[in-house]
PyMOL CGO cylinders between C-alpha atoms (Angstrom):
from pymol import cmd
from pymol.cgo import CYLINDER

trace = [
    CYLINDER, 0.00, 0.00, 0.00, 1.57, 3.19, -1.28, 0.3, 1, 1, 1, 1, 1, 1,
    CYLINDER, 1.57, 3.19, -1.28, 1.47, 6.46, 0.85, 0.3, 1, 1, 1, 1, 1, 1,
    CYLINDER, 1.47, 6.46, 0.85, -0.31, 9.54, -1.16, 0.3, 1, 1, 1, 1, 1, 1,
    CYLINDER, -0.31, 9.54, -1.16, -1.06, 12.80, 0.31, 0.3, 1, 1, 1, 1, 1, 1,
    CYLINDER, -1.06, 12.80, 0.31, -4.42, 13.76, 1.63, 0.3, 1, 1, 1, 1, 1, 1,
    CYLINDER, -4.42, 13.76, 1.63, -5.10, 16.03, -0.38, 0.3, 1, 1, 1, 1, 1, 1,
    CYLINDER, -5.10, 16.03, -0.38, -4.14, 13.67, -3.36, 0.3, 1, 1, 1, 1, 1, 1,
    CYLINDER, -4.14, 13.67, -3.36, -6.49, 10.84, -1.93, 0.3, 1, 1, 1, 1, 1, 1,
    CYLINDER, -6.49, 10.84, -1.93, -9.30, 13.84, -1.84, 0.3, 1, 1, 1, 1, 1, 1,
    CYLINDER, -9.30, 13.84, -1.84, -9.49, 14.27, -5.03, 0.3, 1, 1, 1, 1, 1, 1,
    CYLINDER, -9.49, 14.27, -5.03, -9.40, 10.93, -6.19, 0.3, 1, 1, 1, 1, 1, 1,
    CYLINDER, -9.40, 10.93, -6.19, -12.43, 10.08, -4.31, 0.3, 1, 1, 1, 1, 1, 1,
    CYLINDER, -12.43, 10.08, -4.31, -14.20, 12.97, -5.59, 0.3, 1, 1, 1, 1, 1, 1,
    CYLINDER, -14.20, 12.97, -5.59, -13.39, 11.95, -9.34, 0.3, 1, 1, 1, 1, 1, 1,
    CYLINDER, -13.39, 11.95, -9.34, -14.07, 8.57, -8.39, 0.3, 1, 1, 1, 1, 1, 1,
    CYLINDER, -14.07, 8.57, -8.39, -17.58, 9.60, -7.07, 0.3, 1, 1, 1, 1, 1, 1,
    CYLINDER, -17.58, 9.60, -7.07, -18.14, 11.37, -10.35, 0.3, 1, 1, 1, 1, 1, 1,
    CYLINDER, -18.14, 11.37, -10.35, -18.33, 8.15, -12.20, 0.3, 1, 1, 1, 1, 1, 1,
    CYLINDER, -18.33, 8.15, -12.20, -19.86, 6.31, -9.89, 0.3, 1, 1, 1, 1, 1, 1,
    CYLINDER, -19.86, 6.31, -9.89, -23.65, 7.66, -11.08, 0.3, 1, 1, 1, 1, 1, 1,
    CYLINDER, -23.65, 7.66, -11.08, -26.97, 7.67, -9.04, 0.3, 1, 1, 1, 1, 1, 1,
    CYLINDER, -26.97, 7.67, -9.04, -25.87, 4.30, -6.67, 0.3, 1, 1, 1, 1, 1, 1,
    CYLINDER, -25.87, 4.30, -6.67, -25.14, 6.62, -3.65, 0.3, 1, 1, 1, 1, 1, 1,
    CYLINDER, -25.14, 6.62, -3.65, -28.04, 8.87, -3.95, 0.3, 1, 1, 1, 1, 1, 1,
    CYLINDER, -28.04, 8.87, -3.95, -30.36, 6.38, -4.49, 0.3, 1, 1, 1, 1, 1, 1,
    CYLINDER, -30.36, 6.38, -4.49, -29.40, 4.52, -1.52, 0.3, 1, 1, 1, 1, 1, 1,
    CYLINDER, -29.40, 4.52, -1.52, -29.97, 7.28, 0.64, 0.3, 1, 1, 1, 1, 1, 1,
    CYLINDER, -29.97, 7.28, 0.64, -33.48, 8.12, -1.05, 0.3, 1, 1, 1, 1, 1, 1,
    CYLINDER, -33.48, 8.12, -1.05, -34.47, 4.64, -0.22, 0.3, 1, 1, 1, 1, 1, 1,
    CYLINDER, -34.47, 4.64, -0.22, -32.76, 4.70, 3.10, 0.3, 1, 1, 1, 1, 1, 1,
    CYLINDER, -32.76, 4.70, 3.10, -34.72, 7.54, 4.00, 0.3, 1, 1, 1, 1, 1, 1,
    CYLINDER, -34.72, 7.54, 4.00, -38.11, 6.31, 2.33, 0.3, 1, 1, 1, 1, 1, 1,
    CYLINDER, -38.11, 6.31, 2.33, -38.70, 3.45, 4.48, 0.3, 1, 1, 1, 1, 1, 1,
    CYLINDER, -38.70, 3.45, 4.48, -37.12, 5.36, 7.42, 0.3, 1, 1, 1, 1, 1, 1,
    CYLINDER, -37.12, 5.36, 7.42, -40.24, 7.86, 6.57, 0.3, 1, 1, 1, 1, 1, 1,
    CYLINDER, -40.24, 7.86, 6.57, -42.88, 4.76, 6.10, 0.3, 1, 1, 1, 1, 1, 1,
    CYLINDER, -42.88, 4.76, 6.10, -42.07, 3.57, 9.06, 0.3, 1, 1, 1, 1, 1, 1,
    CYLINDER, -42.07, 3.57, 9.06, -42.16, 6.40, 11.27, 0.3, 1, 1, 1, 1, 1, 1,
    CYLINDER, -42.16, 6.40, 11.27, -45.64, 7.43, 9.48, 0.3, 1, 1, 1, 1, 1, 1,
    CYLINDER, -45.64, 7.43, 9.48, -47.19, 4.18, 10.17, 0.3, 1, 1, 1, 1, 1, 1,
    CYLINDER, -47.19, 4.18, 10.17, -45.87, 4.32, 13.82, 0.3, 1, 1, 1, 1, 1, 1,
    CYLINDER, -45.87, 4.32, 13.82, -47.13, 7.74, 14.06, 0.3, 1, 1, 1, 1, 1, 1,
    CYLINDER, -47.13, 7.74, 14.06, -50.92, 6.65, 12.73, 0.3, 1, 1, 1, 1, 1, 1,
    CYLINDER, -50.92, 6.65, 12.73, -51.23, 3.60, 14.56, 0.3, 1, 1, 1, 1, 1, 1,
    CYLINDER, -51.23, 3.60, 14.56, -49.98, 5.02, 18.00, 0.3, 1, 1, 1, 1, 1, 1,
    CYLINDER, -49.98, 5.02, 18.00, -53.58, 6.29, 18.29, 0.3, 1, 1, 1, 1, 1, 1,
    CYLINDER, -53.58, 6.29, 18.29, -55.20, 3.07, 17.69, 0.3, 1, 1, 1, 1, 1, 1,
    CYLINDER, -55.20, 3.07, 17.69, -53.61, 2.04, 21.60, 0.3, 1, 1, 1, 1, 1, 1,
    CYLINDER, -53.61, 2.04, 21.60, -56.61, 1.96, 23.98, 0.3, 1, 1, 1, 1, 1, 1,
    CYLINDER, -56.61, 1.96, 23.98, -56.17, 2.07, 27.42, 0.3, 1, 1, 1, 1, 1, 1,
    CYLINDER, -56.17, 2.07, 27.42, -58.27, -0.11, 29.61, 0.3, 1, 1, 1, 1, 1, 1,
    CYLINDER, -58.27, -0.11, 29.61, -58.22, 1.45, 32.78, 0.3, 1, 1, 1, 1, 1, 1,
]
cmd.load_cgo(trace, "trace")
């Protein structure tokens, strides 16, 4: 493993990240859909709890 400057491993990432495409974003857009679903459906049903007191 070779030693390269930060600043040189920087911008190799960002070019890299350039070709990459839409994997990354769409990842996170997913990631964040069902993160939304499911705190939705938690949010509706949490008023469906009766309390039999």
């Amino acid at each position: 493993m070779e030693h390269t400057p930060r600043a040189a491993w920087l911008a190799q990432a960002a070019s890299a990240a350039q070709h990459q495409g839409a994997g990354n974003l769409l990842r996170v857009v997913l990631i964040v859909m069902i993160v939304g679903c499911a705190l939705t459906g938690w949010f509706l049903l949490r008023g469906y709890k009766r309390k039999d007191d």
